[in-house]
N, C-alpha and C positions, 0 to 999 in steps of 0.2 A: 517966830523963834524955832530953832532945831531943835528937834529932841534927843537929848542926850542919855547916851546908853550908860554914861559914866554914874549915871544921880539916879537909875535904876535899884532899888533896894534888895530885888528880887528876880528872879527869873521868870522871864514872860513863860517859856514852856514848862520848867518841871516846879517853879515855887520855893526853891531855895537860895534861902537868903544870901545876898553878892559881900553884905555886911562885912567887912573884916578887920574893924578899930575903930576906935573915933580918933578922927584928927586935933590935936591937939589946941585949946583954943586959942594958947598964943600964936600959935603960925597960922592961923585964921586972922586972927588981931591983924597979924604981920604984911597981909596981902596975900600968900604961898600959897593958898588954893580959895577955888571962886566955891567949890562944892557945897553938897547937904551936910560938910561935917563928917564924912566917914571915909576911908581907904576903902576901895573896889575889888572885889575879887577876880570878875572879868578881866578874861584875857583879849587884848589886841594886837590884832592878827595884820602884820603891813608883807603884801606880795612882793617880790623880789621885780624890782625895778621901780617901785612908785615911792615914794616919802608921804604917804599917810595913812593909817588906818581905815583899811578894807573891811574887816571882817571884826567880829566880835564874838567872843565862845564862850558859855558857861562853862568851867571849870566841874561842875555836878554832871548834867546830862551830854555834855558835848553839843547841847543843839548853837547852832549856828547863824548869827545874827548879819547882814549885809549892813554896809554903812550905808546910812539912809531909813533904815529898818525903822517904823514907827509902829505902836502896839494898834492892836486891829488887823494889822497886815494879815494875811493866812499863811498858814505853816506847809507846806510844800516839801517831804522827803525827797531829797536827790535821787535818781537812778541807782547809783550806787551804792546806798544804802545809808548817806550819811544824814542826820536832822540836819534841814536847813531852812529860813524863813525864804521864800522864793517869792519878793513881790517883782516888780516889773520894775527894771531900774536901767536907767541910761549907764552902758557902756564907760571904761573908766580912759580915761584921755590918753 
């Protein structure tokens, strides 16, 4: 199974909660979302040219999640100065 940044409650880097509502039980009832029940705070980030989510950002720290990103990974600041988790990841097609 993939690990989903979506069912994240919290932020890997700074610990604040992604929480932003509980989803309603009937539209859980309904089939509308497969989730833990809650609206996500995370933002997903799609690069101009591809149709899927690249990247993923805490809306708190700005740090910067790859898709693919599983916890454990190590945390890797860019050059540039931005947080970003930098594991080792195949190229996007």
């Amino acid at each position: 199974m993939t690990f989903d940044m979506t069912k994240q409650e919290t932020c890997p880097h700074c610990g604040t909660s992604w929480v932003a509502g509980q989803i309603p039980q009937e539209s859980i009832d309904r089939g509308f979302y497969d989730g833990p029940g809650f609206f996500s705070r995370v933002y997903g980030i799609e690069w101009l040219g591809t149709d899927r989510i690249c990247e993923w950002v805490c809306p708190d720290c700005s740090a910067r999640f790859p898709r693919g990103w599983e916890p454990g990974m190590d945390y890797t600041p860019n050059p540039d100065g931005d947080r970003a988790w930098a594991p080792a990841l195949s190229p996007l097609p």
